[in-house]
C-alpha positions as CSV (number, residue, x, y, z in Angstrom):
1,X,-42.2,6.5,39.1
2,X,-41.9,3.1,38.9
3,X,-38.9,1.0,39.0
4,X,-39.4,-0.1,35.4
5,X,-39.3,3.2,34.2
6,X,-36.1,4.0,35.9
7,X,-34.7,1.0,34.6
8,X,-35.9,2.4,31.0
9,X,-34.6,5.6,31.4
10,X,-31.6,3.7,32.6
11,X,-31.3,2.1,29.4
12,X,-31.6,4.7,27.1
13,X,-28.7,6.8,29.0
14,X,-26.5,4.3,28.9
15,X,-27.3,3.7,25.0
16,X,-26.8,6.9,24.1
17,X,-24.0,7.2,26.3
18,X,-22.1,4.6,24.7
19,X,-23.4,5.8,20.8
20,X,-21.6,8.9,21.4
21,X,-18.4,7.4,22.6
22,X,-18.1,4.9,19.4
23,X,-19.0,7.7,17.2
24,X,-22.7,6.9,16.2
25,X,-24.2,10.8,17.0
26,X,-27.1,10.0,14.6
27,X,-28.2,6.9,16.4
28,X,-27.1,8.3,19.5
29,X,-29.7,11.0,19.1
30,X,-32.6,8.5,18.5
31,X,-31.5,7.4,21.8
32,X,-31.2,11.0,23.6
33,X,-35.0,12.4,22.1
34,X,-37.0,9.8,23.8
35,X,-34.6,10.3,26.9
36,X,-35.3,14.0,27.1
37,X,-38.9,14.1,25.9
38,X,-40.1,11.8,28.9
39,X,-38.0,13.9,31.3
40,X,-40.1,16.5,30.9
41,X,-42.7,14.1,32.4
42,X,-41.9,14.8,35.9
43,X,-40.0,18.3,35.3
44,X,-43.4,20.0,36.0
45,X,-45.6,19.1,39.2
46,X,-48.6,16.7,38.7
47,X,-51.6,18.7,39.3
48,X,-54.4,16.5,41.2
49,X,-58.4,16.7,40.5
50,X,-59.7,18.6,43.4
51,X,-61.5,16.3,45.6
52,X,-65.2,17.3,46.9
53,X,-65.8,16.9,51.0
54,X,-69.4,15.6,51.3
């Protein structure tokens, strides 16, 4: 993963993080969606194209 996409997820935790603390759960869940869906990303083991010997 690269760093920019740490400091993205980053981002969007801290967002939502501070949403739900002002009392904003409506914009605070545009936040968390993107946050979870993209977690899912690297939940599940990358499967590689088999390479062929020659």
């Amino acid at each position: 993963m690269a760093s920019t996409e740490w400091l993205a997820y980053g981002a969007l935790f801290v967002l939502a993080i501070v949403l739900l603390l002002t009392n904003q759960v409506a914009l605070a869940t545009v936040a968390i969606v993107p946050l979870a869906l993209t977690s899912f990303k690297y939940s599940f083991p990358q499967q590689k194209k088999a390479q062929r010997h020659r």
